[in-house]
N, CA, C and O atoms as a Tripos MOL2 file, in Angstrom:
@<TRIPOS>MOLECULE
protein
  256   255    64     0     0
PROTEIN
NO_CHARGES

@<TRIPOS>ATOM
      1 N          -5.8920   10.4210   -2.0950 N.3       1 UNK1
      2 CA         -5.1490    9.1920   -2.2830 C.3       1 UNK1
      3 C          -3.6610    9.5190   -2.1460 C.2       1 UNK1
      4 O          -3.0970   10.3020   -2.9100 O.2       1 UNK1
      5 N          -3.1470    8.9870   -1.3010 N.am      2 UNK2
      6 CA         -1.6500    9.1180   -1.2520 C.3       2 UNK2
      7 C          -0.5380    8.0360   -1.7990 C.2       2 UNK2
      8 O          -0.8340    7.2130   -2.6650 O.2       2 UNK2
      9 N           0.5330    8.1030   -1.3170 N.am      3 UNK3
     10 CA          1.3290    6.9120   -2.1050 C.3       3 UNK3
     11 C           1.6900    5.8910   -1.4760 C.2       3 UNK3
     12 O           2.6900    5.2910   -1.8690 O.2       3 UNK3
     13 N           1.1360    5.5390   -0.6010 N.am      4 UNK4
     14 CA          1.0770    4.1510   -0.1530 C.3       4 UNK4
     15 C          -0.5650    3.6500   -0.4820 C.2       4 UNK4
     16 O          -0.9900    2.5880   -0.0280 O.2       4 UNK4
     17 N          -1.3050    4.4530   -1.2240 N.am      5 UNK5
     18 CA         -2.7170    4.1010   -1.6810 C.3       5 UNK5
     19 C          -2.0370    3.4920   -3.7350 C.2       5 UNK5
     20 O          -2.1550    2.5660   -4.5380 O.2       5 UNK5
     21 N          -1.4950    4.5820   -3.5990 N.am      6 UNK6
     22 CA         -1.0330    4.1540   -5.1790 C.3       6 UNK6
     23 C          -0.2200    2.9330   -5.6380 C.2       6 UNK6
     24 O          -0.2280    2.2460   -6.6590 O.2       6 UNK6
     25 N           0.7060    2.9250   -4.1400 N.am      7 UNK7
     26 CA          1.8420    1.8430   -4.8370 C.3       7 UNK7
     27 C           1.0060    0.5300   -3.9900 C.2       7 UNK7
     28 O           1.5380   -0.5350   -4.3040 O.2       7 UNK7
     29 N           0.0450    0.3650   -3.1760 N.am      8 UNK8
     30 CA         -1.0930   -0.5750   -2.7910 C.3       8 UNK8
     31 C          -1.6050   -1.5490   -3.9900 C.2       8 UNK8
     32 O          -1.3950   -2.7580   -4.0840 O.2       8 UNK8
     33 N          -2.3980   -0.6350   -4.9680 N.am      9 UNK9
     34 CA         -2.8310   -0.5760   -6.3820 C.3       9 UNK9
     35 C          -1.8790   -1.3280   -7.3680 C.2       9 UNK9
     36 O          -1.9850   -2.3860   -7.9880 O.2       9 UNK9
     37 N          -1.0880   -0.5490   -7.2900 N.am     10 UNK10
     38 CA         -0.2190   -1.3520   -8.2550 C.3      10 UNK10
     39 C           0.3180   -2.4070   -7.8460 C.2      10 UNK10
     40 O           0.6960   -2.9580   -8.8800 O.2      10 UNK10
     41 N           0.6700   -3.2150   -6.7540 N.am     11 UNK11
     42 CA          1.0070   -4.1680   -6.5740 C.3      11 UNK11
     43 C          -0.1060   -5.2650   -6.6270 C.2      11 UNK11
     44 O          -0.1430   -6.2760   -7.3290 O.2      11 UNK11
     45 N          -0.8140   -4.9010   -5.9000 N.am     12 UNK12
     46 CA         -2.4680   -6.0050   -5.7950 C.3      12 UNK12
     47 C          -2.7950   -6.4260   -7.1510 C.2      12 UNK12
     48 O          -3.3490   -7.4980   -7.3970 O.2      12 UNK12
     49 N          -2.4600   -5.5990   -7.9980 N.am     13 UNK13
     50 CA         -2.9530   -5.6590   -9.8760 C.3      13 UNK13
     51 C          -2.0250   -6.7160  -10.0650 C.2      13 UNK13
     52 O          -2.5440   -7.6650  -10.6510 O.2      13 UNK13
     53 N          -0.5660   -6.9140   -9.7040 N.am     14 UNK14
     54 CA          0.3470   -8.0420  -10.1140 C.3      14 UNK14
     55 C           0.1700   -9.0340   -9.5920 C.2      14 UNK14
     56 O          -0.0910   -8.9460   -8.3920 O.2      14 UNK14
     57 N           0.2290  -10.6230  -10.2910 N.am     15 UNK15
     58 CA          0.4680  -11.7520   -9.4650 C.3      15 UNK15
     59 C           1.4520  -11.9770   -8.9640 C.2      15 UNK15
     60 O           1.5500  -12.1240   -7.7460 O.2      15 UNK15
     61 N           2.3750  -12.0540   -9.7360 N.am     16 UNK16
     62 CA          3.6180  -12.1870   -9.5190 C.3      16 UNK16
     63 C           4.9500  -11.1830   -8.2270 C.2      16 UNK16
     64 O           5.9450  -11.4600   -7.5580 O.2      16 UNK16
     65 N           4.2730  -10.2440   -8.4660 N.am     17 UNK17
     66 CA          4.9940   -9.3820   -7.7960 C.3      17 UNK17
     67 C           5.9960   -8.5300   -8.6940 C.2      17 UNK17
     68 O           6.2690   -8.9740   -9.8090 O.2      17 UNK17
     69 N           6.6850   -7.0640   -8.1760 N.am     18 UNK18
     70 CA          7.3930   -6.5910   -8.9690 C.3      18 UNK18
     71 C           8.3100   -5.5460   -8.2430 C.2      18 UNK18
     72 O           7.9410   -4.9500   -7.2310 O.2      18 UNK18
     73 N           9.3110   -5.4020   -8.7300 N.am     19 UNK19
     74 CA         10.4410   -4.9470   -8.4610 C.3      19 UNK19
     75 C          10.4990   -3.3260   -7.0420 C.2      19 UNK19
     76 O           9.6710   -3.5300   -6.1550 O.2      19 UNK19
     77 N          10.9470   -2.5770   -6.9320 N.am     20 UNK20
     78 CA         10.5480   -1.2980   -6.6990 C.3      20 UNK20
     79 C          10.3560   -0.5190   -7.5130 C.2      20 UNK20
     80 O           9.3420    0.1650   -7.6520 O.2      20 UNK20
     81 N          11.5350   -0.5240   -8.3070 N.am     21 UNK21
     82 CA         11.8220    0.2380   -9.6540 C.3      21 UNK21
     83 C          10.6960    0.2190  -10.2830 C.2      21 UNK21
     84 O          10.1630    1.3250  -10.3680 O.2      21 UNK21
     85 N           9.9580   -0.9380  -10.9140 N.am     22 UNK22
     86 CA          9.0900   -1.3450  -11.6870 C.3      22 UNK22
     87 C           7.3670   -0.5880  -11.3170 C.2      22 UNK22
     88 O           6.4260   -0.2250  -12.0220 O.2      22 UNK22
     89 N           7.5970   -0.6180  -10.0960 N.am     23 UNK23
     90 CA          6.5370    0.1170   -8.5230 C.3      23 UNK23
     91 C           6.3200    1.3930   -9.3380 C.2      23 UNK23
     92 O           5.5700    1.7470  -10.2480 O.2      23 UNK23
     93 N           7.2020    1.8730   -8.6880 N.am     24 UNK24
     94 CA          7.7100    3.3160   -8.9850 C.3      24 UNK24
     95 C           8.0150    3.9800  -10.4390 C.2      24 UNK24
     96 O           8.4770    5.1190  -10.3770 O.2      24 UNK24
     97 N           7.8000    3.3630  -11.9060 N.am     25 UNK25
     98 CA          7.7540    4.0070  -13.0550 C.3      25 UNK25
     99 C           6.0650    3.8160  -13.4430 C.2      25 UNK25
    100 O           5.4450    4.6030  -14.1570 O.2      25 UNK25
    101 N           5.3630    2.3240  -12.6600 N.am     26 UNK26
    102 CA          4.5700    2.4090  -13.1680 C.3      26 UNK26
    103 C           3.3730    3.5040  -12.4020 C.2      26 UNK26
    104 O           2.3320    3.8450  -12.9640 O.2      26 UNK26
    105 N           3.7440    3.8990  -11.1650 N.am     27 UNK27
    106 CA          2.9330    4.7720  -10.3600 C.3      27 UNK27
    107 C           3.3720    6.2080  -11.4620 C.2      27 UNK27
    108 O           2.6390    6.8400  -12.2240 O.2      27 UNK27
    109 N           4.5460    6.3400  -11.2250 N.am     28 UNK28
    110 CA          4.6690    7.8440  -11.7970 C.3      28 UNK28
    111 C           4.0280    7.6210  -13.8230 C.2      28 UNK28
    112 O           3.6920    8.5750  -14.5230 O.2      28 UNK28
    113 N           4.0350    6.7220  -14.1040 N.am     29 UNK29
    114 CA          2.8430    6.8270  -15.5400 C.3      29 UNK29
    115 C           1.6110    6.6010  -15.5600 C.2      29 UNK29
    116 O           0.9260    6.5550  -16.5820 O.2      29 UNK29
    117 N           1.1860    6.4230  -14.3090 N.am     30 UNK30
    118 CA         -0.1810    6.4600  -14.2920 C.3      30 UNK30
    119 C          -0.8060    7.7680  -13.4850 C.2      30 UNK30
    120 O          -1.8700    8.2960  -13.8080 O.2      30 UNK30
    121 N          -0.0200    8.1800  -12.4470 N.am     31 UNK31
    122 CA         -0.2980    8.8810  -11.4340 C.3      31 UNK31
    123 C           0.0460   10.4770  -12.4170 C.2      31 UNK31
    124 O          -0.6630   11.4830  -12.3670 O.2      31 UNK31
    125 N           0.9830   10.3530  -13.0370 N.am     32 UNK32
    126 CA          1.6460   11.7010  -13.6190 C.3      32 UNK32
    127 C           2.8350   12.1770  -12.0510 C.2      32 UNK32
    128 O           3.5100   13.2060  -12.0460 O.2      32 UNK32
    129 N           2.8260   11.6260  -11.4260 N.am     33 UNK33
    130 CA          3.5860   12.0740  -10.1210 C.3      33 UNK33
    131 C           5.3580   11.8110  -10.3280 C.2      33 UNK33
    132 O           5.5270   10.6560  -10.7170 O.2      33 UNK33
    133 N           6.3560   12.3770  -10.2120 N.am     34 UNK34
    134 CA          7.3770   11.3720   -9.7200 C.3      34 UNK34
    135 C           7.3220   10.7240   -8.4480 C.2      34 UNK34
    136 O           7.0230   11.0670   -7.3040 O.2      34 UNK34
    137 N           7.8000    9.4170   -9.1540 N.am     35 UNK35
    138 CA          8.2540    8.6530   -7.2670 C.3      35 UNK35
    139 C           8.9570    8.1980   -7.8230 C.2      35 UNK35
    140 O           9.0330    8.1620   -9.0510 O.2      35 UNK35
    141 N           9.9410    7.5400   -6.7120 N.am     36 UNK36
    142 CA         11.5630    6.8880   -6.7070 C.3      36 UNK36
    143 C          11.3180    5.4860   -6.2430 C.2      36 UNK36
    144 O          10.3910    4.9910   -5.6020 O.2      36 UNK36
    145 N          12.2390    5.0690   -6.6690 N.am     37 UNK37
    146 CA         12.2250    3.5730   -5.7570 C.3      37 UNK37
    147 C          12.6930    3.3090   -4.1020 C.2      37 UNK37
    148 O          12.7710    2.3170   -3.3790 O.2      37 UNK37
    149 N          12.9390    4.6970   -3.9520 N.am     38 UNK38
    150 CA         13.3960    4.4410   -2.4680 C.3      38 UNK38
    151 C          11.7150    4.8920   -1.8530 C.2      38 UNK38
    152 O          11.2440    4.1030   -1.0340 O.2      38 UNK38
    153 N          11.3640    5.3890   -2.0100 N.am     39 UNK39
    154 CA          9.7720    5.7850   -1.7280 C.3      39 UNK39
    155 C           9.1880    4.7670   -1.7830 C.2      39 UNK39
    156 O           8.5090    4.6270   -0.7650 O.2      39 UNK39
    157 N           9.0670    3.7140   -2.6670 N.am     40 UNK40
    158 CA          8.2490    2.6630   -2.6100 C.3      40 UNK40
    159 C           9.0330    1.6460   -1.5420 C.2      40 UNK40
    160 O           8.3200    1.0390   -0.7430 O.2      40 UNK40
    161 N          10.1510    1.4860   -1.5110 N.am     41 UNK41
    162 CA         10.5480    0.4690   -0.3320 C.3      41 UNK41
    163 C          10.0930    1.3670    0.7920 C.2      41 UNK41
    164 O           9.8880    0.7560    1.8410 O.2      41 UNK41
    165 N           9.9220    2.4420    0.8210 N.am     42 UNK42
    166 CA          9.5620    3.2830    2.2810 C.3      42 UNK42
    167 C           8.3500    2.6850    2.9640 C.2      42 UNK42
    168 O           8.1350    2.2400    4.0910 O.2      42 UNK42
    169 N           7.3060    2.9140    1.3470 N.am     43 UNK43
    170 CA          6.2920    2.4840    1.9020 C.3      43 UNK43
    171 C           5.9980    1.1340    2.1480 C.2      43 UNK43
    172 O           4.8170    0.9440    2.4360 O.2      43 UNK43
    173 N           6.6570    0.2200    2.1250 N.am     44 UNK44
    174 CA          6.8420   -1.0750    1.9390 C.3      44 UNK44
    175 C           7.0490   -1.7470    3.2440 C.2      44 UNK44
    176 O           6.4620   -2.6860    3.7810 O.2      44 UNK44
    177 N           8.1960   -0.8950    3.6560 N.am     45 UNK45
    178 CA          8.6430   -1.1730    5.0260 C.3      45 UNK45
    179 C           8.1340   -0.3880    6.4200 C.2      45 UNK45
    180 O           8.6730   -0.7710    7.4580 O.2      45 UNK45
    181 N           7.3720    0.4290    6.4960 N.am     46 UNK46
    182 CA          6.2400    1.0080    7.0850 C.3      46 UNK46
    183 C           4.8920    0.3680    6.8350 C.2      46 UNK46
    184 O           4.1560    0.2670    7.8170 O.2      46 UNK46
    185 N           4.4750   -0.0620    5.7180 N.am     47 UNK47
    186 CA          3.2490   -0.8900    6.3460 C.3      47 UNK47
    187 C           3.5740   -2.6610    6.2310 C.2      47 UNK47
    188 O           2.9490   -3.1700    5.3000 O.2      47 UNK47
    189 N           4.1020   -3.2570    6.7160 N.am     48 UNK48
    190 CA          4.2540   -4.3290    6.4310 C.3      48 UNK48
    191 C           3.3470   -5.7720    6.6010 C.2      48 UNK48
    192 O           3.5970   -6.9440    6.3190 O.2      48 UNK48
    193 N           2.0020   -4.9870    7.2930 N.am     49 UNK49
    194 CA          0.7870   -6.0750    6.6220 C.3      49 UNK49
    195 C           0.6100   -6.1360    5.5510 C.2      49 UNK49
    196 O           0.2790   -7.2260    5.0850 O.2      49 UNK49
    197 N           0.7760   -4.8070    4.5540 N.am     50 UNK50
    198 CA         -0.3210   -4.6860    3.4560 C.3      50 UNK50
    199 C           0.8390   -6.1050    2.0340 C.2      50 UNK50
    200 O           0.4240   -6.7380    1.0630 O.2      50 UNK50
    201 N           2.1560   -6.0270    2.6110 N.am     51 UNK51
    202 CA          2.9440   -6.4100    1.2790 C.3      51 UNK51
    203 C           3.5960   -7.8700    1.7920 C.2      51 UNK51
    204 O           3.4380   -8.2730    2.9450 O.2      51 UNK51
    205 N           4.3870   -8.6350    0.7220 N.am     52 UNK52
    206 CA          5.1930   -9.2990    1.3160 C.3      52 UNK52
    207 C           6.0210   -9.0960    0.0790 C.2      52 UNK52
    208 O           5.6960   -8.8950   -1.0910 O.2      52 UNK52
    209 N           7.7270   -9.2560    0.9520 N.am     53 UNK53
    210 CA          8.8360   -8.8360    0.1280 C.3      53 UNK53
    211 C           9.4180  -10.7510   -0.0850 C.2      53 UNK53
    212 O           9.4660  -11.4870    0.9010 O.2      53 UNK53
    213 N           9.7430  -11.1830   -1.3140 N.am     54 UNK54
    214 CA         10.4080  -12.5430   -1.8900 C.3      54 UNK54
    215 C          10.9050  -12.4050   -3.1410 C.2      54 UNK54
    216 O          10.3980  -12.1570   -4.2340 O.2      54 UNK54
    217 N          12.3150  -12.6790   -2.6470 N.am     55 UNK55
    218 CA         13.1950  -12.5630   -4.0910 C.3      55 UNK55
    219 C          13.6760  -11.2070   -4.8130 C.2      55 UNK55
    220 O          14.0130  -11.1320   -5.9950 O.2      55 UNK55
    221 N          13.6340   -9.7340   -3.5230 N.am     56 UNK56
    222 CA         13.3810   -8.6690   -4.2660 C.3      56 UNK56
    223 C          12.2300   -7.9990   -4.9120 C.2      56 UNK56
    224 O          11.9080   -6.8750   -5.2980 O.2      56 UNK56
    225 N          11.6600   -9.4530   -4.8410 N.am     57 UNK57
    226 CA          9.9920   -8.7010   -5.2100 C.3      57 UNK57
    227 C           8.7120   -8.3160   -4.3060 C.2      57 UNK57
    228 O           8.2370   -8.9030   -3.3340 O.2      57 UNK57
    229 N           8.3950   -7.3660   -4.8280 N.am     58 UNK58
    230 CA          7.1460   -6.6860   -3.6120 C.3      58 UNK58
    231 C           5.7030   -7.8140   -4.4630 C.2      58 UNK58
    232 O           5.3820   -8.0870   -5.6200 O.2      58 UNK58
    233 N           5.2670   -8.1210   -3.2490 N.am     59 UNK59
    234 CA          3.9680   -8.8890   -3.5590 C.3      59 UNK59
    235 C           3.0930   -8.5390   -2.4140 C.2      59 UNK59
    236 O           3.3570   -8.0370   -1.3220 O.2      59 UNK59
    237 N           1.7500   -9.0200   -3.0630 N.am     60 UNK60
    238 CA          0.5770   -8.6700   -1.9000 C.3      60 UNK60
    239 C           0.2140  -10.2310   -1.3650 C.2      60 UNK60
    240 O           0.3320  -11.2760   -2.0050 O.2      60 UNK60
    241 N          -0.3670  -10.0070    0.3070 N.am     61 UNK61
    242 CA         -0.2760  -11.2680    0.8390 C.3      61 UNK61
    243 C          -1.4170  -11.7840    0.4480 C.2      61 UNK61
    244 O          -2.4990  -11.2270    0.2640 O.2      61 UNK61
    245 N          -0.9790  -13.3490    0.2820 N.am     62 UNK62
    246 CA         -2.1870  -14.4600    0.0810 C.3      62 UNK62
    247 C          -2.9520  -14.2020    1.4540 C.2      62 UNK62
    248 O          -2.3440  -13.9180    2.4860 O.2      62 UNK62
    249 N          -4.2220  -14.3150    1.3870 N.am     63 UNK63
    250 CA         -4.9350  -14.3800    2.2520 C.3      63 UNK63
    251 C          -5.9030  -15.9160    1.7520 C.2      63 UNK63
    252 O          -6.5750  -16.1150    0.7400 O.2      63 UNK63
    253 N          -5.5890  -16.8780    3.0280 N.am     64 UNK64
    254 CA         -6.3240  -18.1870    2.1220 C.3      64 UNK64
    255 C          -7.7860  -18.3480    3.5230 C.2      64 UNK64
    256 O          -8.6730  -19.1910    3.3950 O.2      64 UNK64
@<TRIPOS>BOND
     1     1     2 1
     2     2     3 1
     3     3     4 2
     4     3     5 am
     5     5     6 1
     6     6     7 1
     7     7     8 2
     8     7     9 am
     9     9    10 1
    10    10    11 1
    11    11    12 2
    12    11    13 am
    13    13    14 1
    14    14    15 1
    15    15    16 2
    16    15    17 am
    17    17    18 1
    18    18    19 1
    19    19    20 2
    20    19    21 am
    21    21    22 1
    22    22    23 1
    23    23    24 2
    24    23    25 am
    25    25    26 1
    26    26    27 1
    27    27    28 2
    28    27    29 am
    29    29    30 1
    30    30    31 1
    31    31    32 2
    32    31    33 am
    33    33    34 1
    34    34    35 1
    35    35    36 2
    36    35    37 am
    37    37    38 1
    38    38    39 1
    39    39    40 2
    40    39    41 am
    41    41    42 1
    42    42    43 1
    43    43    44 2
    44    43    45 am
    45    45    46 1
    46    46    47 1
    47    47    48 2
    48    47    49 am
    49    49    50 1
    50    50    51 1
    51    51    52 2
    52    51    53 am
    53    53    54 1
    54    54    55 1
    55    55    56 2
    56    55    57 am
    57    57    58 1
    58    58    59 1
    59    59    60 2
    60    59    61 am
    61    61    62 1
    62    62    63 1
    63    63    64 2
    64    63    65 am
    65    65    66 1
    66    66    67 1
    67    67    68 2
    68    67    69 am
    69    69    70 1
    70    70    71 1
    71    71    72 2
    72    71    73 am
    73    73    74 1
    74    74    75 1
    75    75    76 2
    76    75    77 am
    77    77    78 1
    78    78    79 1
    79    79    80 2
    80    79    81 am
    81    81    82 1
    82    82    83 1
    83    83    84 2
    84    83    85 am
    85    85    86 1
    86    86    87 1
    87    87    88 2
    88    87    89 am
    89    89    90 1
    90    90    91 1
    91    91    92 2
    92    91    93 am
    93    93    94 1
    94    94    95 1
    95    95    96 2
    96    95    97 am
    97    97    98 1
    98    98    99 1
    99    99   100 2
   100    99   101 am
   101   101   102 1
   102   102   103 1
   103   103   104 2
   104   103   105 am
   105   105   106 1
   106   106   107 1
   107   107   108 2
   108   107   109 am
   109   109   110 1
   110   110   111 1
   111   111   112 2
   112   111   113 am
   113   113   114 1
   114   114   115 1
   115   115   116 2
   116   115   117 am
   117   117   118 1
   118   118   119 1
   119   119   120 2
   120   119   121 am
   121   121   122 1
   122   122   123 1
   123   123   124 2
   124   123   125 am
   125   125   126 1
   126   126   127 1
   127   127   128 2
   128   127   129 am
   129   129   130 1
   130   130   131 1
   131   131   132 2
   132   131   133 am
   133   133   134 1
   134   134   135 1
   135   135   136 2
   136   135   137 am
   137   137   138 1
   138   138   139 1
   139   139   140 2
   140   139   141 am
   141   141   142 1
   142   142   143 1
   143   143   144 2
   144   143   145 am
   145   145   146 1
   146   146   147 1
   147   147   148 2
   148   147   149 am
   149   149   150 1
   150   150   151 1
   151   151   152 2
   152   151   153 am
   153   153   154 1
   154   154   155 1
   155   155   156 2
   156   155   157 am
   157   157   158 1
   158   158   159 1
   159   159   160 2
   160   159   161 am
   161   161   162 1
   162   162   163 1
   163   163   164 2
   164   163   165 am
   165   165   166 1
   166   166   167 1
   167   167   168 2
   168   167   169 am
   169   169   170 1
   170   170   171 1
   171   171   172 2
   172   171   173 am
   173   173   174 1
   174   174   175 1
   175   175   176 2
   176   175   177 am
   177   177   178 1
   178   178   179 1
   179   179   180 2
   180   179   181 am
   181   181   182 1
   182   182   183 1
   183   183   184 2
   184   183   185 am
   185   185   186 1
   186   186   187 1
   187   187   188 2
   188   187   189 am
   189   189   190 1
   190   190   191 1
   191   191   192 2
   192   191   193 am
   193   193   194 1
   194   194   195 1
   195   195   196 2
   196   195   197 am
   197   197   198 1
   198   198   199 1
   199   199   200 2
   200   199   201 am
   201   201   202 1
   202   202   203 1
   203   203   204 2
   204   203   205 am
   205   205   206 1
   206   206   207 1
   207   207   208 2
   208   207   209 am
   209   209   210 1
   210   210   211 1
   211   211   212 2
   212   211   213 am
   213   213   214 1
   214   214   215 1
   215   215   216 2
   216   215   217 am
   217   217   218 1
   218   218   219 1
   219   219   220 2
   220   219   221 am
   221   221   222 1
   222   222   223 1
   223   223   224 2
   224   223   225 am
   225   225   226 1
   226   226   227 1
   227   227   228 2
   228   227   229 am
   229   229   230 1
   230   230   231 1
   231   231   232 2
   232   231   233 am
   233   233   234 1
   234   234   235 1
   235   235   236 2
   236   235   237 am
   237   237   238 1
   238   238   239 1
   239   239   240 2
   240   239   241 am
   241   241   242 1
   242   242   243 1
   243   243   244 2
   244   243   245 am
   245   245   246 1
   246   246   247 1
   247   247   248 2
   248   247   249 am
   249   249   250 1
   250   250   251 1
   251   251   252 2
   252   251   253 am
   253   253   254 1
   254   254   255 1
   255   255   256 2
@<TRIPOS>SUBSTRUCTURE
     1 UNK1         2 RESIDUE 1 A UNK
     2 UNK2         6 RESIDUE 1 A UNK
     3 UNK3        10 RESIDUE 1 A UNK
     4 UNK4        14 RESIDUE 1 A UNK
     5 UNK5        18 RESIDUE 1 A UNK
     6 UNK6        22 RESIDUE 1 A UNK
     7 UNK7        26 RESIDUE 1 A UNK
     8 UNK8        30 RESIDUE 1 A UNK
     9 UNK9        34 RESIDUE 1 A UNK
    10 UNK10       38 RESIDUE 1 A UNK
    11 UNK11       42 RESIDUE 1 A UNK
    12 UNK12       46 RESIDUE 1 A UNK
    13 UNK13       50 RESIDUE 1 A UNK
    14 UNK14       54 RESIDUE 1 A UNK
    15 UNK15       58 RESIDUE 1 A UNK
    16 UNK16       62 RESIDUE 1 A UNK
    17 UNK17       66 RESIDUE 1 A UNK
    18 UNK18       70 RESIDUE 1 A UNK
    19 UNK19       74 RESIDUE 1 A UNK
    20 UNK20       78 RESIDUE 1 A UNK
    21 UNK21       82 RESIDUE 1 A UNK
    22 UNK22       86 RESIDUE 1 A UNK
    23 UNK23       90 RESIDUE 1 A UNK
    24 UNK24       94 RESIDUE 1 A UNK
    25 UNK25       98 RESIDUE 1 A UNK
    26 UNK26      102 RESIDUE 1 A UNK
    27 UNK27      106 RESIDUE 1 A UNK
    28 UNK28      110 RESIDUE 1 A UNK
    29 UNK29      114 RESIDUE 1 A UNK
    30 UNK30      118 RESIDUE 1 A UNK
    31 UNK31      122 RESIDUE 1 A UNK
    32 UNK32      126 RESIDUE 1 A UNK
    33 UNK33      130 RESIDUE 1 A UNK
    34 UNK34      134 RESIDUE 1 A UNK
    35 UNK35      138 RESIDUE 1 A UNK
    36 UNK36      142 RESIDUE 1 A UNK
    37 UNK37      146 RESIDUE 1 A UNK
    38 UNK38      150 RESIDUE 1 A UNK
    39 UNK39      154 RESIDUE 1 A UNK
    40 UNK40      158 RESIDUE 1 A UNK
    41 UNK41      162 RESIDUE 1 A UNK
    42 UNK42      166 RESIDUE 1 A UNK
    43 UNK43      170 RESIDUE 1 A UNK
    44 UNK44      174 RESIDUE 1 A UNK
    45 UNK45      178 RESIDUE 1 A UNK
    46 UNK46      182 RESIDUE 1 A UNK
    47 UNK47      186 RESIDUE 1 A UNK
    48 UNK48      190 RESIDUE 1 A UNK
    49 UNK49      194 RESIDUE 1 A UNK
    50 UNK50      198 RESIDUE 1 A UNK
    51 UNK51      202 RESIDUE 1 A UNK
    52 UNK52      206 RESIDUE 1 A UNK
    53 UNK53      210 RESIDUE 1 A UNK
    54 UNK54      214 RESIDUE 1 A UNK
    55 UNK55      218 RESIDUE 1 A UNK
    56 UNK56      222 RESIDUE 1 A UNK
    57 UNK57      226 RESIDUE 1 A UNK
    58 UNK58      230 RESIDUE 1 A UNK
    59 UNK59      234 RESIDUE 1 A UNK
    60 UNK60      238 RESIDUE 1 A UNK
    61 UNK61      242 RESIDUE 1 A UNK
    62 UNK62      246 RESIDUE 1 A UNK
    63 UNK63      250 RESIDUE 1 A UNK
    64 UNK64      254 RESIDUE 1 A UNK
C-alpha cells in the first residue's frame, strides 16, 4: 500500500472533505509514517480522477 492508497482512504472516509494538512496528520497517526502536506497535494494533483479539490478542500468524486 502506498501513499496515494493511504491518503485515497482517508479522504473517501470524509463527507465533507478535508484540508491537506488534516490528510496528512491523519495518515501519519494511523499509518505511523510521516507525510507532509505537500505530499498529499502531490498526490492529489497526479491522480486527478480519484479526488476533487473545492474550497481548499480535498474531496472524493460523487459518482451519481
Amino acid at each position: 500500500m502506498d501513499i496515494r492508497d493511504k491518503v485515497v482512504e482517508i479522504v473517501y472516509e470524509s463527507k465533507e472533505g478535508l484540508f491537506p494538512l488534516a490528510i496528512a496528520e491523519a495518515v501519519s497517526k494511523r499509518y505511523s509514517i510521516p507525510v507532509n502536506s505537500r505530499q498529499v497535494e502531490d498526490v492529489v494533483r497526479k491522480n486527478p480522477k480519484l479526488f476533487i479539490e473545492e474550497a481548499g478542500k480535498i474531496k472524493a468524486p460523487v459518482h451519481e
